[in-house]
C-alpha positions in Angstrom: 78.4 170.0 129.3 77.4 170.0 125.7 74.3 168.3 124.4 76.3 165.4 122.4 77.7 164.6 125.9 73.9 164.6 127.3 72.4 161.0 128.4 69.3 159.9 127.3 68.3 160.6 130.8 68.8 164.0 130.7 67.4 164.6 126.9 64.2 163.2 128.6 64.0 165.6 131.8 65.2 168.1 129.7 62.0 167.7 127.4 59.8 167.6 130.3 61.2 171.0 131.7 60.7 171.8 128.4 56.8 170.7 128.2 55.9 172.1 131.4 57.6 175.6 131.0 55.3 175.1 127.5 52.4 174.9 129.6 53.0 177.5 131.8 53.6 179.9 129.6 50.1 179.2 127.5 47.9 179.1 130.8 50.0 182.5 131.6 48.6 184.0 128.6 44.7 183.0 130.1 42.7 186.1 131.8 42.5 184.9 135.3 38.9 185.0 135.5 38.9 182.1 133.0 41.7 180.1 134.0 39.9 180.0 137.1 36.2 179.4 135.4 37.7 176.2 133.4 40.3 174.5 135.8 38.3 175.3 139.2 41.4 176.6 140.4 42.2 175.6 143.7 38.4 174.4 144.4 38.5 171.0 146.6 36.5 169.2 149.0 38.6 169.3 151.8 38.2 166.5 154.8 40.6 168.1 157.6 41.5 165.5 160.5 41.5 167.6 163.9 42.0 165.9 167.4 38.2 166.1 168.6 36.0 166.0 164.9 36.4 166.0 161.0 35.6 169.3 159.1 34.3 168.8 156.1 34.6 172.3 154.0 34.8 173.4 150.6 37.7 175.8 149.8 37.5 178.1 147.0 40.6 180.1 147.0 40.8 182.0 149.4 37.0 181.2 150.8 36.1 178.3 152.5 32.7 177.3 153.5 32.0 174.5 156.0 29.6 171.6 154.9 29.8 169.6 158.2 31.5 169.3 161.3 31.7 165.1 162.6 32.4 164.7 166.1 35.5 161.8 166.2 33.5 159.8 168.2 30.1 159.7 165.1 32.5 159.8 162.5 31.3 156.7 160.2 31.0 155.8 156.7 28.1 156.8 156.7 27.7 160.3 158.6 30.8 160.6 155.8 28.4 159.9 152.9 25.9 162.0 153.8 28.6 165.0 154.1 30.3 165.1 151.0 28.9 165.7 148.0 28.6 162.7 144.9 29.0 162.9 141.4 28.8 160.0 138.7 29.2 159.6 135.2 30.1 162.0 133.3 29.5 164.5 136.2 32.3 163.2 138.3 35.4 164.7 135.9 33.9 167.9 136.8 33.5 167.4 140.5 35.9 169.4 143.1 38.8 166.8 144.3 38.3 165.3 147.7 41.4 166.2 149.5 42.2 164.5 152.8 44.2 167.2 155.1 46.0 165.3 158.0 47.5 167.4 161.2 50.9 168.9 160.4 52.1 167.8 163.8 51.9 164.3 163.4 54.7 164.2 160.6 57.9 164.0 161.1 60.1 166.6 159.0 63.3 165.5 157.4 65.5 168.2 155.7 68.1 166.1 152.7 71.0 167.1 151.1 71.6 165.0 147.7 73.7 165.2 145.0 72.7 166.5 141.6 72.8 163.9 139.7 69.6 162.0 141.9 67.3 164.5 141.1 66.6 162.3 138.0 66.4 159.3 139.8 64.5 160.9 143.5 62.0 158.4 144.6 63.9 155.2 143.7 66.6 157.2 146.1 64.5 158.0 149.0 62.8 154.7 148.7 66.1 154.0 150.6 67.1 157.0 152.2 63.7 156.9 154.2 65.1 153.9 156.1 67.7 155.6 157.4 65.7 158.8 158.0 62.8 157.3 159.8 62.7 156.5 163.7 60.2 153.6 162.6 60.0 150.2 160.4 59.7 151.0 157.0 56.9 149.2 156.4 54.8 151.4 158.7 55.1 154.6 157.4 53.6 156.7 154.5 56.0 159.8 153.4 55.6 162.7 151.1 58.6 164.9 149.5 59.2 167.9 147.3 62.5 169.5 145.8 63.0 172.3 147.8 65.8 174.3 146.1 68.2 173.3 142.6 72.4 174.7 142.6 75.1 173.6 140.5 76.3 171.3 143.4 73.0 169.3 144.9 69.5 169.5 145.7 67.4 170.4 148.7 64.3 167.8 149.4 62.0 168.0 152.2 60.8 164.7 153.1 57.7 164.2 155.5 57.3 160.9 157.0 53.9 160.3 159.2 52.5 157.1 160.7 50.3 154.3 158.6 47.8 153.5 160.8 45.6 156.5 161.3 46.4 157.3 157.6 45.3 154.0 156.4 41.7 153.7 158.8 40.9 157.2 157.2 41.5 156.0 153.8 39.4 152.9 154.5 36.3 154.6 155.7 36.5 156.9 152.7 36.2 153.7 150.5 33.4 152.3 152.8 31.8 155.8 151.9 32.3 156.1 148.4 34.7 159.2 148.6 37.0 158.9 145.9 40.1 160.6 147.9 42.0 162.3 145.1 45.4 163.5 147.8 46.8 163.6 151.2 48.0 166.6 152.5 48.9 167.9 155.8 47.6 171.1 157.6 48.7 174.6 156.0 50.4 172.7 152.6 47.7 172.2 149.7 50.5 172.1 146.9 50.5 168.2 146.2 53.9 166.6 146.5 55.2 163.1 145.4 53.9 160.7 148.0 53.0 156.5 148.8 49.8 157.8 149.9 47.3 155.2 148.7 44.8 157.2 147.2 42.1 156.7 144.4 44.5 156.4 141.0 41.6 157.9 138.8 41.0 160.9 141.3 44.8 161.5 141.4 44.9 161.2 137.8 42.4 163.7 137.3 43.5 166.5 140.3 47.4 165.8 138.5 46.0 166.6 135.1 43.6 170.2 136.1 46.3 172.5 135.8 47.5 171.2 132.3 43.5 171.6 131.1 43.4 175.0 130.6 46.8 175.8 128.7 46.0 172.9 126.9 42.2 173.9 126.0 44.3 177.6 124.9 46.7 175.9 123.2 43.7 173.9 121.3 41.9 177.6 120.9 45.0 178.8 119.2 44.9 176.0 117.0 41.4 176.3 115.7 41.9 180.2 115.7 45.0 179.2 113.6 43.0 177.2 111.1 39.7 179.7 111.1 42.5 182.0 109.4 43.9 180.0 107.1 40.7 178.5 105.8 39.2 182.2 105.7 42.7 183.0 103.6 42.3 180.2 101.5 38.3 180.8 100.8 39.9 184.6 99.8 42.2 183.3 97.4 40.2 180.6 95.6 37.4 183.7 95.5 40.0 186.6 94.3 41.6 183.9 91.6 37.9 183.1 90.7 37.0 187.1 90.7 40.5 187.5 88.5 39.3 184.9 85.9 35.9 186.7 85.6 38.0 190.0 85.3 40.3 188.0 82.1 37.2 186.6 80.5 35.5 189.9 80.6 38.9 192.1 79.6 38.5 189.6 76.9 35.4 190.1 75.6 35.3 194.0 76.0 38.9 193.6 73.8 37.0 191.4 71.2 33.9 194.4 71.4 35.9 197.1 70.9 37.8 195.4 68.0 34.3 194.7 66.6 32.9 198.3 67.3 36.3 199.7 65.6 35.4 197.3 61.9 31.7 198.5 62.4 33.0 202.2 62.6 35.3 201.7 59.6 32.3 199.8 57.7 30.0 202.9 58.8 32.2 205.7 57.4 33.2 203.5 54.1 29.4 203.0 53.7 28.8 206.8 54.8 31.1 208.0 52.2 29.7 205.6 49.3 26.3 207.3 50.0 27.5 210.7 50.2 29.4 210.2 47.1 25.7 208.8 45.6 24.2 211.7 46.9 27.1 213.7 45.4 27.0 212.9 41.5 29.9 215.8 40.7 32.6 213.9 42.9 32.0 211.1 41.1 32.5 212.9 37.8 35.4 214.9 38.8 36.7 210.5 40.1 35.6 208.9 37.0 37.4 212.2 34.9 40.7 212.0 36.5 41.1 207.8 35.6 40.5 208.6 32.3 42.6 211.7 31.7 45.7 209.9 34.4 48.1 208.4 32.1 49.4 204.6 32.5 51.9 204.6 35.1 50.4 207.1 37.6 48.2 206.5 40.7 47.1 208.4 43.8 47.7 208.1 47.2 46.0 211.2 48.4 42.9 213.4 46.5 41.5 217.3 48.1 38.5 218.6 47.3 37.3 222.1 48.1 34.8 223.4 46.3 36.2 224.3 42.8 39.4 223.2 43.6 41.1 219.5 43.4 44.5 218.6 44.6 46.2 215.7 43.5 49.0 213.4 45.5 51.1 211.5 43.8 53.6 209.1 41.2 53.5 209.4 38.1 56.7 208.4 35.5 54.8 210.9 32.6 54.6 213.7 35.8 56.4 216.7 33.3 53.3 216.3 30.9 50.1 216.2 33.7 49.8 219.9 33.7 49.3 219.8 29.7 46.8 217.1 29.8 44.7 218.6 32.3 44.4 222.0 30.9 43.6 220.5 27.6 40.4 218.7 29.7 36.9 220.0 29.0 36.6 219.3 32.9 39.8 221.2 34.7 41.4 224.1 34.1 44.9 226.4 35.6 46.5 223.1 36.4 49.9 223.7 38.4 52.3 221.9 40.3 52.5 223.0 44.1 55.9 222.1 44.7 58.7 221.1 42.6 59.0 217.4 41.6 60.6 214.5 43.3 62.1 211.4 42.8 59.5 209.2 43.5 60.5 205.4 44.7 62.2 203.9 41.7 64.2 206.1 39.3 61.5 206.4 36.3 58.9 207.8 38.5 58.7 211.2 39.9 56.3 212.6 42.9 53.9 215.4 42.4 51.4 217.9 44.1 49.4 219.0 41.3 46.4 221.2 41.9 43.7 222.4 39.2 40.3 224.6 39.4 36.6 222.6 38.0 35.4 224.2 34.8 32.0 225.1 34.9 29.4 223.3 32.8 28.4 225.2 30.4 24.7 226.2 29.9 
């Protein structure tokens, strides 16, 4: 059957199986030790009914210790008080459930066969089928059932049917006492079961909901672990994005020093070489004597200096007549081009390297 052919029915049990598998699979993932510190796991008061007294025992597990033994004939409200333990308030959700455990022997077992299809529909069905199935009226019997076994072609229910009578006078002097009787079970079977018992709602409520408290409560702890992440992941970005702005605005301003330190280095050599050239009164001479003896339409892009020797770099459109008007300086002397002339950028001017040798002052 495909799921456009389900019924709303069978979306709905379908999402239960869903839920509880859920939940199974969470409190699976709980160490033992803790599932069994937070849901109390199978701790319960435990009122078991034999034929000459009551036993009143706590069962932990696989421990049981007994808190009182009540002969039939004391058993009263209030020997029943005194025996089990109380808890109010607040204190009460954590109490152990009161579990009243009836003799095995006094129900009468009823193996059914029914069709698939009324597993979805099981206690309104053995609301009925138990009128066939029980040797009594109706009306004076309490019965419990479980499913027993799923197939393709039915289901297997086992259906206990018991007496009201004795049930119902135990269930009374619990009231009288104050015992909040959370379920009715019978001798060897602690696994709860659908019933008509008549026990305390809020006690049932609360033994019903203990095994959903712990996958739930893991579930919870997997959402806060979930969130303690992301907020930690989130704090980490809004601080790297903040740390990455701090990096920018400092690559910034080391950009903005360096191009600072690079004009004061530039201002320091121009103003190194002005002062060197003040300390250095022949360089000056040897500048101020090649403007004047440079004829119009010649400049320099490059002057060498060593020692005695200058080198000049070049355009010039009178270039043929430099060597001519150097030699006839009082200042320069064995002027001489060091490589023949080129075409310089336009067709009147031509490039030279033009070197020359200091006259000495004369004495």
């Amino acid at each position: 059957m495909d799921g456009a052919a389900l019924r709303p029915t069978d979306w709905i049990e379908q999402l239960g199986a869903g839920w509880r598998w859920w939940l199974d699979t969470l409190a699976s993932f709980v160490p033992r030790p803790i599932h069994d510190a937070l849901s109390g796991g199978e701790d319960a008061i435990v009122i078991t009914v034999q034929p000459a007294e009551l036993v009143v025992a706590r069962r932990a597990g696989a421990y049981e210790g007994v808190i009182a033994r009540i002969p039939r004939d004391e058993f009263a409200a209030r020997t029943l008080r005194l025996s089990v333990p109380h808890r109010t308030g607040i204190a009460a959700w954590f109490a152990d459930p009161v579990v009243l455990e009836l003799p095995a022997e006094e129900a009468l077992t009823r193996p059914l066969r029914l069709p698939r299809g009324a597993a979805r529909n099981l206690g309104p069905i053995l609301k009925h089928e138990v009128v066939r199935q029980s040797p009594i009226d109706a009306q004076s019997i309490y019965y419990d059932y479980r499913v027993v076994e799923r197939d393709a072609e039915g289901v297997d229910v086992a259906l206990r049917i018991i007496r009201r009578e004795p049930v119902d006078a135990l269930l009374q002097l619990c009231r009288e006492a104050g015992v909040a009787v959370s379920a009715v079970v019978f001798e060897g079977d602690m696994q709860l079961a659908d019933n008509t018992f008549p026990t305390d709602p809020a006690a049932t409520r609360r033994l019903r909901r203990a095994p959903k408290v712990v996958p739930m409560l893991f579930g919870l702890l997997l959402l806060l672990l979930a969130g303690l992440v992301l907020s930690i992941y989130l704090r980490g970005e809004a601080a790297a994005s903040d740390l990455q702005n701090q990096v920018d605005a400092a690559r910034g301003g080391a950009m903005a020093v360096a191009a600072l330190q690079q004009k004061i280095n530039i201002a320091s050599k121009q103003a190194a070489f002005l002062a060197q050239q003040k300390r250095n009164p022949p360089t000056a001479a040897v500048l101020a004597g090649l403007a004047r003896l440079l004829p119009d339409g010649s400049w320099l892009y490059e002057i060498e200096m060593n020692g005695s020797e200058v080198r000049l770099h070049g355009f010039s459109n009178q270039a043929a007549s430099l060597i001519a008007l150097f030699d006839a300086s009082s200042a320069f002397a064995d002027a001489q081009f060091r490589s023949p002339l080129m075409q310089g950028p336009s067709p009147n001017l031509q490039r030279f390297d033009l070197s020359m040798r200091l006259r000495k002052p004369q004495t």
